[in-house]
BAVO-375702 format. One record per residue: residue in three letters; x, y negated, z of N, C-alpha, C, O in turn. Coordinates in steps of 0.001 Angstrom, whole numbers, plus 500000, padded with zeros to 6 digits. Each point is the difference from the previous one (the first is absolute). Layout:
% BAVO-375702
AlaXYZXYZXYZXYZ...
***
This chain:
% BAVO-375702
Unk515212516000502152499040500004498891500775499935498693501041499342500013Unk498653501147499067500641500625498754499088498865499131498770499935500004Unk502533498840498951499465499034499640500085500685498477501073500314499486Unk497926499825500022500264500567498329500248498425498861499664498838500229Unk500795501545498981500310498770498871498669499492499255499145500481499257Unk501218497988501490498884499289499396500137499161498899499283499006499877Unk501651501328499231499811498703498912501508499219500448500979499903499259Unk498913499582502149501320499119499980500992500917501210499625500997500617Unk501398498482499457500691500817501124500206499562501238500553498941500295Unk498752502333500879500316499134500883500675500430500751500072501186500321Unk500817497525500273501626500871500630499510499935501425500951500046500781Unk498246499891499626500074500733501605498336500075500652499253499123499568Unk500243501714501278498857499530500471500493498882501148499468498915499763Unk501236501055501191500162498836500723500867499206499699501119499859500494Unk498143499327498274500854498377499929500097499523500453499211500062500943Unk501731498896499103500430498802500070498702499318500377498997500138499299Unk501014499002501993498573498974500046500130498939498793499129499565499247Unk501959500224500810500493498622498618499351500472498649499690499129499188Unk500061502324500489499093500269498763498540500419499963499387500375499000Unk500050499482502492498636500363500472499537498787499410500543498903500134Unk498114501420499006499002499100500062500012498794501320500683500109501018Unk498364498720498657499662499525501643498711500328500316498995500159499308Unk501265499930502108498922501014500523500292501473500667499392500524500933Unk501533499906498438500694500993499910499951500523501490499272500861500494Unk501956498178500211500060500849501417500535498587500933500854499945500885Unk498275498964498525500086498780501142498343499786500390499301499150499448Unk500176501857501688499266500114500993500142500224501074501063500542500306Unk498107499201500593500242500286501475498732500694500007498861499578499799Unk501722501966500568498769500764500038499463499743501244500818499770500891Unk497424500204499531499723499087501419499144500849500175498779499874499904Unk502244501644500543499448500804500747500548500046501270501167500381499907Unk498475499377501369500446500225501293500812501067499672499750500832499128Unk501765499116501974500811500638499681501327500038499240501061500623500026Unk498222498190499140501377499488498967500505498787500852499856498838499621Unk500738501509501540500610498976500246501259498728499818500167498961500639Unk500734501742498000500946499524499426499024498926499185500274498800500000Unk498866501592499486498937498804499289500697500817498282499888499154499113Unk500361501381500668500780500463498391498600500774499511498926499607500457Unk501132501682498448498963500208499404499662501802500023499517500794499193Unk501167499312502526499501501593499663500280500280501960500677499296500749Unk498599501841499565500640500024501567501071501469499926499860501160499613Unk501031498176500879501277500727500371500898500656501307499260500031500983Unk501912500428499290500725500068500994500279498388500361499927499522501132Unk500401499770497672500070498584500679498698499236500816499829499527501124Unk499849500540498382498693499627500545500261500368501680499942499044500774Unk500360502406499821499711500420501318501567499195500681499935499302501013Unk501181500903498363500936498819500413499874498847499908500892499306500487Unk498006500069498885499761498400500357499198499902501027500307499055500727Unk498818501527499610499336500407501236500483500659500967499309500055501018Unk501901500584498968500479500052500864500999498479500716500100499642501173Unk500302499955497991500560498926499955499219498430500560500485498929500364Unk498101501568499488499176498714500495499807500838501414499182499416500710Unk501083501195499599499490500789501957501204500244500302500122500803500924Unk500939498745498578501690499893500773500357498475500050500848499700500840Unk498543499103498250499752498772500180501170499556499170500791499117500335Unk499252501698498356501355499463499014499294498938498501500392499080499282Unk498322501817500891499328499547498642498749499052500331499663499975501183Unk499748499390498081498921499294500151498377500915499591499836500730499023Unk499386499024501789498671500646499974499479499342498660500067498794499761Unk499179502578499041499734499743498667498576500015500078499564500186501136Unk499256499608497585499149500122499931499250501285499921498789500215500039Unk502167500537499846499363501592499649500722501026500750499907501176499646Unk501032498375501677500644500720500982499306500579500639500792500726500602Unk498302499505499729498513500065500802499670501181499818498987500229500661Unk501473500970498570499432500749499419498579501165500354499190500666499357Unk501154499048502076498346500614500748499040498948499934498869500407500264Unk501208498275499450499145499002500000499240500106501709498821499870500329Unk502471500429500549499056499837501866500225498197500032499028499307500300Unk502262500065499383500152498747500289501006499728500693500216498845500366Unk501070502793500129500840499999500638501362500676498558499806500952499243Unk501199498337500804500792500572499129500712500970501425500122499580501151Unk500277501821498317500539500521501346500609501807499045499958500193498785Unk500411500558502018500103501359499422498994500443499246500345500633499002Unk497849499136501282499136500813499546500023499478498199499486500573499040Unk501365498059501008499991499552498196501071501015499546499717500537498929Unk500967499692501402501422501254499491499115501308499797500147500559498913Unk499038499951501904499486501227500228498761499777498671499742500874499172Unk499664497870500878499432500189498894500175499835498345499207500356499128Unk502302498880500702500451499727499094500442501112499564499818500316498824Unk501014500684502270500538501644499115498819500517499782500155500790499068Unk498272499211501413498653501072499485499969499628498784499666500864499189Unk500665497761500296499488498926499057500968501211499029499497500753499166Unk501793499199501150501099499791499196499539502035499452499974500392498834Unk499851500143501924500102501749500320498164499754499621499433500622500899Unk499869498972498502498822500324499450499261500460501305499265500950499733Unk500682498666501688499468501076500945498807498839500659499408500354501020Unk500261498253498367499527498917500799498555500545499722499761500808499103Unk499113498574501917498939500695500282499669498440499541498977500107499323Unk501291498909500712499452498686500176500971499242499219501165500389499926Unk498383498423499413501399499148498979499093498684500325498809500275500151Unk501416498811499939499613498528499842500922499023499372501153499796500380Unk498192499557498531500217499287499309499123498408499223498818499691500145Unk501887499814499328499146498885499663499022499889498077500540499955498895Unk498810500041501255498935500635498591500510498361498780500680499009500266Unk498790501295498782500129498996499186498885498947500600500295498821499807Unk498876501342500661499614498310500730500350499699500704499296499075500406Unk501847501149500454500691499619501015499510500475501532500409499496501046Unk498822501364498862499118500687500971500930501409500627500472500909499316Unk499607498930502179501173501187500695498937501085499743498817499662499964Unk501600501835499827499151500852499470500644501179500816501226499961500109Unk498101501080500477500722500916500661499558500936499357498812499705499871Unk501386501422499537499847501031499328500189501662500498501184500321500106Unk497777500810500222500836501082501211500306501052498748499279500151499014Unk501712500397501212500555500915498767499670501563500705499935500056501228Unk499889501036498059500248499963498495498618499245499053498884499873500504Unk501281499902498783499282499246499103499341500800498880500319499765498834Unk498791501153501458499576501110498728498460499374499187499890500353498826Unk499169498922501641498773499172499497500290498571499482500160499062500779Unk499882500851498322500448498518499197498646499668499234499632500779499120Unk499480497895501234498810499478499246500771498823499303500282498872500404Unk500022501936498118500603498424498922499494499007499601499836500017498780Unk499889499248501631498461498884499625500697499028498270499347499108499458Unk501469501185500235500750499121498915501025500658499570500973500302500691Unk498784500095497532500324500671499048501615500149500411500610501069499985Unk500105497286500484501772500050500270499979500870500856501010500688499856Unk498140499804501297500621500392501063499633501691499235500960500767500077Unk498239499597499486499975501550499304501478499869499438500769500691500668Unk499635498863498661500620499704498849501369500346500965500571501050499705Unk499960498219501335501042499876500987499933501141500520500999500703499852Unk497612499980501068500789501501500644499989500810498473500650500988500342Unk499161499154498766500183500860499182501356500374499833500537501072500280Unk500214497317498944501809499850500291500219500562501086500964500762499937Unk498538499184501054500642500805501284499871501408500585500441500416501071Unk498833500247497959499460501488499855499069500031501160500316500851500831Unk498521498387499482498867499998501000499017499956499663499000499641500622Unk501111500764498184498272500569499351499010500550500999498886499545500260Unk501618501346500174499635501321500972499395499419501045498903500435500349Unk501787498313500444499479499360500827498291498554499536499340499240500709Unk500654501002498212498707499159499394498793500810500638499904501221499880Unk499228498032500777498547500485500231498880499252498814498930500405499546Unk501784498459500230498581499160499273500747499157499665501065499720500550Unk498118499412497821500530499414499061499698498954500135499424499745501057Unk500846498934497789499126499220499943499189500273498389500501500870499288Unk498398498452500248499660500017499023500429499825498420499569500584499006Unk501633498202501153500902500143499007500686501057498918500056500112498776Unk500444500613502418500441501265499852499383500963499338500492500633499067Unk498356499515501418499057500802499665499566500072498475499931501051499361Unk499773497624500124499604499786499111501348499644499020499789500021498788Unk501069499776501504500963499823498664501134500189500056500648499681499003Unk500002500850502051501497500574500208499806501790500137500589500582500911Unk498759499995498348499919500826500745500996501339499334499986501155500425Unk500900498291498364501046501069499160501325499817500795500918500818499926Unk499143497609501149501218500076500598499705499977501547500782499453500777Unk498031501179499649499597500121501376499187501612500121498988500012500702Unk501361501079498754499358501236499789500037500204501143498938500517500348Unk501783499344500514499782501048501433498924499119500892499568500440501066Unk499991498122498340499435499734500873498492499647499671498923499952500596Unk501547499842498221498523499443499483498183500740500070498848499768499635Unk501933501156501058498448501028500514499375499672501125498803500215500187Unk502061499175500739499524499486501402498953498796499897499715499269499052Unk499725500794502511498979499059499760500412498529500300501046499606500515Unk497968499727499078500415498592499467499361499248500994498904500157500538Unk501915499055499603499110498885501446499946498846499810500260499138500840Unk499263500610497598499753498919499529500970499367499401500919500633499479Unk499017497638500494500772498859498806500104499555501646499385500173501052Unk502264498880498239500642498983501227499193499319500471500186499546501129Unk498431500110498012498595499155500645499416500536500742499769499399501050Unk499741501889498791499108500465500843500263501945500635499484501115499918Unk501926497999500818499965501606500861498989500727500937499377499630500995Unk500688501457498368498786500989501268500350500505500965500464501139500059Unk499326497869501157500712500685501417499051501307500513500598500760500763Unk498416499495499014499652501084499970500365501299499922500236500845500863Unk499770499173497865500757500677499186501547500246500096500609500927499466Unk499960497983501383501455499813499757500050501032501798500809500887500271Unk498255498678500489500463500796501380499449501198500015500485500780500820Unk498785499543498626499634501606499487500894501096499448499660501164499790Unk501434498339500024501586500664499357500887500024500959501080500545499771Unk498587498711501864500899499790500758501455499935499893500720500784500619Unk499758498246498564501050499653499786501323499476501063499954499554501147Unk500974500657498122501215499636501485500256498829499467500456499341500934Unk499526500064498211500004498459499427499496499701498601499832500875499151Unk499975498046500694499130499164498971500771498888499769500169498977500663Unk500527501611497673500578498908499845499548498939499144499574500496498957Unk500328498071501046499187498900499470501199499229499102501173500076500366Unk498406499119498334500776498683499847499675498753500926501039499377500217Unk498023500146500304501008498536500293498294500184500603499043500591499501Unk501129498428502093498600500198500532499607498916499362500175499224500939Unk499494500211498342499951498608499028498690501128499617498771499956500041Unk502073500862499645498755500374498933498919501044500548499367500828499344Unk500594498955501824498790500496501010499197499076500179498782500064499834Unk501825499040500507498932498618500465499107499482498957498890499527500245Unk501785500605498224499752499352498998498403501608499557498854499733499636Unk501536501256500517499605500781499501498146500541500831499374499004500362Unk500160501851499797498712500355500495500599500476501485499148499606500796Unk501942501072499968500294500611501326500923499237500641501104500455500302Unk498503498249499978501117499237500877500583500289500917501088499469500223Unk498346501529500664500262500623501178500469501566500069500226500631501033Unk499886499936497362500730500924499880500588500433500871499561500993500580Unk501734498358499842501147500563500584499724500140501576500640500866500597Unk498347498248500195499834499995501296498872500948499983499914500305501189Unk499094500399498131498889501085499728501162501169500233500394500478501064Unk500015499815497577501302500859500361500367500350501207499293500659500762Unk502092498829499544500491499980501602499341500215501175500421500798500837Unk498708498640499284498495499878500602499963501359500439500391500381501104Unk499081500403497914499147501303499902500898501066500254499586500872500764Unk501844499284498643501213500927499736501430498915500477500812499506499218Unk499159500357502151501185499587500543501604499925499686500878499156500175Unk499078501692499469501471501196499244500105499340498395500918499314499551Unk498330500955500030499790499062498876500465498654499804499341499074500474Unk502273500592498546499662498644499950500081499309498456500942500397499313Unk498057498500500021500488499412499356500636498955499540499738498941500570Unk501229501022498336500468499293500012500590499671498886500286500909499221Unk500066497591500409500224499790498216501149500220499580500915499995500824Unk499309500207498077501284500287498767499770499705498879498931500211499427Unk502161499195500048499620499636498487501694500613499186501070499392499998Unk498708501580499567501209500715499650499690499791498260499811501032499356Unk500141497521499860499475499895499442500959499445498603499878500174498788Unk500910499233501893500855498212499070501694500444500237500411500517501039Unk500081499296498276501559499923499689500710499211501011501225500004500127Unk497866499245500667500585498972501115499713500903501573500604499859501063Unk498353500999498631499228500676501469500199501176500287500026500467501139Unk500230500467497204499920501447500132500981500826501207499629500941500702Unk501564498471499295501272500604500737499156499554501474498870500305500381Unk501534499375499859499331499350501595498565500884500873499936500723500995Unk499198498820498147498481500623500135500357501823500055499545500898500708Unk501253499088498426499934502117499529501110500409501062500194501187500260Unk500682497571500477500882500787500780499291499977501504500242500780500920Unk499014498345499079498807500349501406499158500861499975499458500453501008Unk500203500063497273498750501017500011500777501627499936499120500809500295Unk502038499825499460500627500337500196500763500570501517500137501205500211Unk500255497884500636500366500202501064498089500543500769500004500969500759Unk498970498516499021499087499826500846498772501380499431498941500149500610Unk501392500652498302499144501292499283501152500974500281499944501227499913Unk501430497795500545501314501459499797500442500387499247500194501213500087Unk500339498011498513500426500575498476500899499373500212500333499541498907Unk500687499924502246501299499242499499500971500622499313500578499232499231Unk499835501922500760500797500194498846499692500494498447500850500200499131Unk497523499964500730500036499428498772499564498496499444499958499535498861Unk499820500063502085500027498170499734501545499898499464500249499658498843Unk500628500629501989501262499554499499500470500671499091500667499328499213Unk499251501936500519500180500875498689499837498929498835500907499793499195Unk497289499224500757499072499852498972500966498529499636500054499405498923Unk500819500193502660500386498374499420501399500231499340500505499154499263Unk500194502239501093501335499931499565499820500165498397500923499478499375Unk497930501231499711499894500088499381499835498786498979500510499920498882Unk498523498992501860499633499215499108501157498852500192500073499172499092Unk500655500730501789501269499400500180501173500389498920500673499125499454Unk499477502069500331500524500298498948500208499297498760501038499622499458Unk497833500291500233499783499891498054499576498517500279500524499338499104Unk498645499699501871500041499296500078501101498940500194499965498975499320Unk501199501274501757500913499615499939500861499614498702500514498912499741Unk499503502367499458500927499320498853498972499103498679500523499241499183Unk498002501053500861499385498698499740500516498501500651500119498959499355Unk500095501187501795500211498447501028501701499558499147500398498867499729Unk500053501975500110501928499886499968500059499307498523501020499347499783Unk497864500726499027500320499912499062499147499068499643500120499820498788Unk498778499246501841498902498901499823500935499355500746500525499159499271Unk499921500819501766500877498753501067500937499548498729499708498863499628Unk501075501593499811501271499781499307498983498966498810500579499159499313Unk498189501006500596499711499259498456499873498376500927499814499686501176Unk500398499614497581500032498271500063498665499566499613499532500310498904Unk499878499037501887498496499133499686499708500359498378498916500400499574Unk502315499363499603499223499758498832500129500830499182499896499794498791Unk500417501567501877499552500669499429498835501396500524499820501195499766Unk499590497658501094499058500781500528498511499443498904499935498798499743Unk498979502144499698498965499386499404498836499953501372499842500517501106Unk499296498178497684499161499474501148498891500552499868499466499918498894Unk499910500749502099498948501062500353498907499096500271500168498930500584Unk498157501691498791499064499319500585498991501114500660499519500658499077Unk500063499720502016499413500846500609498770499730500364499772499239500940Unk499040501497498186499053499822500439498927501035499610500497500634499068Unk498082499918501236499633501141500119499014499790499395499692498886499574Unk499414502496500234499155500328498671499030499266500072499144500225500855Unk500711498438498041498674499740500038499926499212498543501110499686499571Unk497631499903499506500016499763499094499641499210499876499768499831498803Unk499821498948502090499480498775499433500880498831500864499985498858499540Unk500669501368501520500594498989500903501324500583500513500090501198499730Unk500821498367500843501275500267500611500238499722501232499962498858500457Unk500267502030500099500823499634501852501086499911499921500179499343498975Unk501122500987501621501218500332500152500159499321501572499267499165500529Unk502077501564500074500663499914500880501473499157500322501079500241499458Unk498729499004501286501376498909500271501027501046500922500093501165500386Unk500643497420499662500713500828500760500171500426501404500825500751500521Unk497992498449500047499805500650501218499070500904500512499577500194501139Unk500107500509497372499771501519500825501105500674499712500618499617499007Unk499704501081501459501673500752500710500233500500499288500911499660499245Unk498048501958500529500041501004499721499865499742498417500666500906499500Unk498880498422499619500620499591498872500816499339499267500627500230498967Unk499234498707501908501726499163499396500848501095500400500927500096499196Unk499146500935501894501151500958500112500460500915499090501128500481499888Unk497545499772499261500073501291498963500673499187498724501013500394499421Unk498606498982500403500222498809498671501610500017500344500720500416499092Unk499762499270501840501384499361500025500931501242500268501202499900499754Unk498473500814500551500546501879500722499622500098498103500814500914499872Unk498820498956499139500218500704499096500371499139499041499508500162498883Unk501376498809501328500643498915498731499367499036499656500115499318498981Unk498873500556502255498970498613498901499077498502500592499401499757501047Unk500725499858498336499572498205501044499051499581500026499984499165499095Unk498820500857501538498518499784499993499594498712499839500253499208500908Unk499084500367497981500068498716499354498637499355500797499432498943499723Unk500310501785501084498697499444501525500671499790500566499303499399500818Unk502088500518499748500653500338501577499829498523500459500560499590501017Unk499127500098498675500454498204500658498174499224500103499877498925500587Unk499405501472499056498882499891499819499399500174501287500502500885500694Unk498161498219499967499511500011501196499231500884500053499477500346498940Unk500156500364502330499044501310500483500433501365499827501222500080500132Unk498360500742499683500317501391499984499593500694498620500738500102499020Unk497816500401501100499488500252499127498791499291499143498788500061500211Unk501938499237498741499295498915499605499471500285498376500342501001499370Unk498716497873500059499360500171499199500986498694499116500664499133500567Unk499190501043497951500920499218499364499157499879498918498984500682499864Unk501418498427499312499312499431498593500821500779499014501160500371500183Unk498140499823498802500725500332499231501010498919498749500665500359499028Unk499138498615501386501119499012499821500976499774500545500741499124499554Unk499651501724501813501120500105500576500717500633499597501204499830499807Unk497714501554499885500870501335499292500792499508498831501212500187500098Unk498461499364499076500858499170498408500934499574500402501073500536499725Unk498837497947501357500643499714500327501781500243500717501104499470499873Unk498213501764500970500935500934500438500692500582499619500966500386500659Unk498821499933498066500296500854498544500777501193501166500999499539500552Unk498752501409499707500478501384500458500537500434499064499608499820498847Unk502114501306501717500475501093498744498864501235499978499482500689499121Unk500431499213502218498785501667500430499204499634500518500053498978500685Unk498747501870499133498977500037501070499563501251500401499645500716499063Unk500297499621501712499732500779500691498490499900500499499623498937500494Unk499120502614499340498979499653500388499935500781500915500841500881499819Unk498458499306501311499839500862501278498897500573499398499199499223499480Unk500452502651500448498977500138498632499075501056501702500703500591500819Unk498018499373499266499732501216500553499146500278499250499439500994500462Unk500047498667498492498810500675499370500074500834498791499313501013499873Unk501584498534499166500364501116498914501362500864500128500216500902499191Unk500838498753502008500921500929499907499940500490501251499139499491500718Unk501642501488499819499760500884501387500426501141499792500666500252498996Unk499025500669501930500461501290500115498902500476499477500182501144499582Unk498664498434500248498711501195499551499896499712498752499092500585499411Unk501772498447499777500212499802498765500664501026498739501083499476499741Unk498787501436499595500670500798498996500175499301498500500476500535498999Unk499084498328501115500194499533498219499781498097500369499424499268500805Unk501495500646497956500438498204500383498454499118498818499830498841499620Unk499498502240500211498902499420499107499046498387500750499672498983499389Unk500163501288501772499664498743501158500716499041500156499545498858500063Unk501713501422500030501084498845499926500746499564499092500671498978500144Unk499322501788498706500209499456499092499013498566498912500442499210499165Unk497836501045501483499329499043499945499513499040500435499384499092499442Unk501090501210502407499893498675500248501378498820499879500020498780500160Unk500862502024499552501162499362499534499917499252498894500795499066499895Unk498258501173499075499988499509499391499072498882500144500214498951499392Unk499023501159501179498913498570500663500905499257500648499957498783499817Unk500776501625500832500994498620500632500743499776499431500488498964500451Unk500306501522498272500575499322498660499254499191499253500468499124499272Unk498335501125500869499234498953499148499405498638500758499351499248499274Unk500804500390502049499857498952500686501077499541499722501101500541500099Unk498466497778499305501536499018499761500749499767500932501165500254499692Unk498710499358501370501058500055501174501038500836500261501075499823500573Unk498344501262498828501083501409500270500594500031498370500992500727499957Unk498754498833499043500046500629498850501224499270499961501087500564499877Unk498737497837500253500927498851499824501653500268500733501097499607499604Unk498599501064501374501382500554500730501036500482499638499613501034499455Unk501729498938500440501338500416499989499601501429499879499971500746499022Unk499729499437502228499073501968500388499227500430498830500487500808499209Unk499183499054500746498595500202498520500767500350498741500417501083499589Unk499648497704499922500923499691498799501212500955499795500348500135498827Unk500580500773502423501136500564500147499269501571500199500636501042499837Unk498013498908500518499703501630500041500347500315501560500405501078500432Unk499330497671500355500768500662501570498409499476500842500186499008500705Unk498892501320499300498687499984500458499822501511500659500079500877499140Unk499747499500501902500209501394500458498783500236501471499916499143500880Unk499276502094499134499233500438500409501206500836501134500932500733499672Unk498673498872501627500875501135500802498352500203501297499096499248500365Unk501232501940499870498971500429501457500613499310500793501149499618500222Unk496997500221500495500462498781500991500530500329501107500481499083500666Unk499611502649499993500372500782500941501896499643499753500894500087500843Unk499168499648498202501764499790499485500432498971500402501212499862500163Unk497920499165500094500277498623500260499608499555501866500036498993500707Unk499598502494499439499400499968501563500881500691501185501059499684500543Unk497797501682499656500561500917500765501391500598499890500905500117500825Unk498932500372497348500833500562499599501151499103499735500951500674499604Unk499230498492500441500898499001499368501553500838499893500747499912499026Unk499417500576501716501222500811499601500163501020498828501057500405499517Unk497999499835500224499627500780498862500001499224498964500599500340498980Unk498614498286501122499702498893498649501131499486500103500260500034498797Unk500713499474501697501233499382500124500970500795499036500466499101499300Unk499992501873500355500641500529498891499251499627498948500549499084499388Unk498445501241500159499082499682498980500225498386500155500648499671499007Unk499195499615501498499892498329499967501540499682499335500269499356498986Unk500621501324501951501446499723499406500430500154498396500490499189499215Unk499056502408500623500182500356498853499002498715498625500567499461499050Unk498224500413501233499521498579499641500731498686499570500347499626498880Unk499730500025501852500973499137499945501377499754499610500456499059499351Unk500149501979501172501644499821499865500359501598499038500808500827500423Unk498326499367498114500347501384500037501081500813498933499930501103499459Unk501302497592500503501504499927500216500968500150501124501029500649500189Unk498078498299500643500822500660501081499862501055500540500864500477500735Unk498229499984499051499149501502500452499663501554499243499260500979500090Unk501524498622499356500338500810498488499942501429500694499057500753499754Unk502193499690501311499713501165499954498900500572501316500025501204500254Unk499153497995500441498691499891500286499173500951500195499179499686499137Unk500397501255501344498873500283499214498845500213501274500266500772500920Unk498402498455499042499225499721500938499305501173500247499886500447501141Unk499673500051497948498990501281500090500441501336500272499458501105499995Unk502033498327500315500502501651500519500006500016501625499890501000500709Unk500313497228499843499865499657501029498356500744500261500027501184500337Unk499136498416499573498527499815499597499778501593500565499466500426501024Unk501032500088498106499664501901499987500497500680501348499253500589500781Unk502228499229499391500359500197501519498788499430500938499326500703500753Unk500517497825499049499292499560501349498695501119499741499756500580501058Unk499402499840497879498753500548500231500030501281500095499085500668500479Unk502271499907498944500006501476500100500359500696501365499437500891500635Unk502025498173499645500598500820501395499811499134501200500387500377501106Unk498964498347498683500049498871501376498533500672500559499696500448501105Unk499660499439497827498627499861500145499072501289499869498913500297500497Unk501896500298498697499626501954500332498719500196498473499265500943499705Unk500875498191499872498530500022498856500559501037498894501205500124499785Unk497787500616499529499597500548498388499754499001498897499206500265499098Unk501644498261500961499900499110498722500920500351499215500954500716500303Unk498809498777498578500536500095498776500255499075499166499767500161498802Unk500580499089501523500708498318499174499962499973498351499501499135499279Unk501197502113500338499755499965498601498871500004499224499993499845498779Unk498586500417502264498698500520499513499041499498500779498806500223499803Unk501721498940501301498633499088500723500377498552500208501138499666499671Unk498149499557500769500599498978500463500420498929499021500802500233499095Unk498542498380501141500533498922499491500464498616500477499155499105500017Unk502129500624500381500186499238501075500942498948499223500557499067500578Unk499557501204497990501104498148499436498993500583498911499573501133499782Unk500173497305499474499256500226498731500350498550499314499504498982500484Unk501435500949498282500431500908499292500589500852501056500228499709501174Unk499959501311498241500994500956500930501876499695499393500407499291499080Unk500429501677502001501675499395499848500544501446499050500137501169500359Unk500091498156498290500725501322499613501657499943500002500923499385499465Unk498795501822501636501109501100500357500620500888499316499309501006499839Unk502406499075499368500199501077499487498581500877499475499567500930500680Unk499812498661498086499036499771499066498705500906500803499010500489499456Unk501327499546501862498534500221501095499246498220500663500363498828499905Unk498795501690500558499222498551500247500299500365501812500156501049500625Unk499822497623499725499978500003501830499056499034500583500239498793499991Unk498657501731500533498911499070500389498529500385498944498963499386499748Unk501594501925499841498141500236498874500747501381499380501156500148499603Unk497754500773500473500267501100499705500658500213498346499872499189499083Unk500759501968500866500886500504498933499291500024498865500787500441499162Unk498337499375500397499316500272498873498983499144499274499467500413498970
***
């Protein structure tokens, strides 16, 4: 794959693990088959299995690779179909911890949740979409064109199994059965199966900076895009890496203290540090989350903490005035100004310094690899000088993702926006 110049230089697609993000490539992919337990299935893999049926090696969790219950030749025979794209069948373990058998080829995909559209897209499996979810439908639909015409089988609340087995699908992929039980079709997944045998579903959350690698290298091996899964990670390994090489080297104090919390105008949440997937982004881009030590996850705060806290930045998670269906910063430039005018925020280090900043909340999510240059450049944008996020940005939507965007003329995803060699990055040119 042909890496074009992004702003910084990057000296190799396969780095160094020592300059990978974390997360990077310390998984155990827990697809039957990977019997080394590492993060991809290989020739090694069929010599460790060979090695457990000559009685040199110890029997692994994912040696199994036919899932009969016998480790023996037929795991070798199925580890090379695995390896040679020729497997009729893959079993693996889903993000609820649920064994999932899957029969390939895999051409009917029901996306029930915007991440998982969002994930085969990165993986060029548009083609394979039968049906959406509603999300989509209604507000992604400048960075989901190939799909956003299909029919919709409802909100994560109330899927239409109806509707959903009327498309006869080869799988249905879900976030988290949490949110079946919680939702109107508790029995979704056993209706399903039920009716279309062959059929299986099963959850993924290809979502968080802590999950994405993991989740996309099971969804990948199991639709059949593994080599552009790995194409999509050498890439973001790249430019990410020499982000990691040049935040490690900074000293506590000169990291500023970040306060993260999302669009709203009369009260404040923010995130500690034990949700993952944000203390990860915060610290992957130079900066120390002045929640991290704070009890619960996603919590509600006074705004006497906020003062207290005095933040250098804040950072807001925005989905309502900036986005991709956004062409002008006229929305965010006013509610920006409503949260400059609440004292809690006004009183701040952040405020007072002009470092109060509107980023999409997809930047701080799915995309986080995308918002992570932008976060860096934020923050550190000395050290990041020669930087430039939105060139990252354009590759991922032009050649990852195959789209007709236009960065200079759509789209508003940092507000203020970052001026670039006297262009703006994060809000159109004009």
């Amino acid at each position: 794959m042909n890496i074009e110049a992004l702003g910084i230089v990057i000296v190799a697609v396969c780095i160094s693990l020592a300059l990978m993000p974390a997360g990077a490539s310390d998984f155990t992919l827990e697809i039957f088959g990977n019997a080394n337990m590492d993060d991809t299935i290989d020739e090694l893999d069929i010599e460790y299995v060979q090695g457990i049926i000559d009685g040199t090696n110890d029997e692994t969790e994912f040696a199994d690779a036919n899932y009969d219950g016998v480790i023996d030749e037929k795991d070798i025979e199925q580890i090379r179909k695995i390896i040679d794209g020729t497997d009729d069948m893959i079993t693996f373990i889903d993000y609820d911890g649920s064994v999932e058998s899957v029969h390939k080829p895999v051409n009917r995909i029901v996306s029930t949740y915007t991440y998982h559209t969002w994930a085969l897209s990165m993986l060029g499996a548009d083609d394979k979409i039968v049906a959406i979810d509603e999300t989509v439908k209604k507000d992604q639909d400048k960075i989901f064109p190939k799909t956003k015409d299909l029919p919709s089988i409802g909100s994560w609340s109330e899927y239409d199994a109806e509707k959903i087995l009327e498309l006869n699908p080869d799988v249905v992929i879900i976030y988290t059965r949490d949110w079946l039980t919680e939702g109107s079709n508790p029995n979704l997944e056993k209706t399903i199966e039920t009716f279309y045998p062959n059929c299986t579903v099963f959850a993924c959350m290809p979502r968080d900076i802590t999950l994405m690698r993991s989740e996309m290298a099971k969804l990948y091996y199991v639709i059949g895009a593994k080599e552009t899964g790995i194409e999509l990670f050498e890439w973001i390994d790249g430019y990410l890496g020499q982000i990691s090489e040049r935040v490690d080297s900074l000293p506590d104090g000169d990291k500023p203290r970040v306060f993260r919390t999302d669009n709203d105008q009369t009260f404040f949440h923010t995130y500690t540090g034990n949700m993952g997937e944000w203390q990860t982004i915060i610290e992957q881009a130079g900066g120390l989350n002045v929640a991290k030590d704070l009890e619960g996850n996603f919590i509600e705060i006074e705004p006497e903490w906020i003062i207290e806290s005095n933040p250098d930045i804040i950072i807001v998670g925005d989905s309502k005035t900036i986005g991709y269906s956004k062409d002008s910063t006229t929305e965010a430039e006013a509610y920006l100004e409503t949260l400059l005018s609440n004292p809690a925020i006004a009183t701040t280090n952040a405020a007072k310094e002009g470092h109060v900043y509107l980023m999409d909340m997809k930047f701080l999510m799915a995309e986080w690899f995308i918002g992570l240059p932008y976060l860096a450049k934020l923050l550190h944008p000395d050290l990041f000088e020669d930087l430039d996020p939105e060139a990252i940005h354009k590759e991922y939507l032009n050649r990852i993702r195959g789209l007709d965007y236009d960065l200079d003329r759509e789209g508003v995803f940092v507000y203020p926006p970052i001026v670039i060699d006297d262009g703006l990055a994060g809000a159109p040119d004009r």
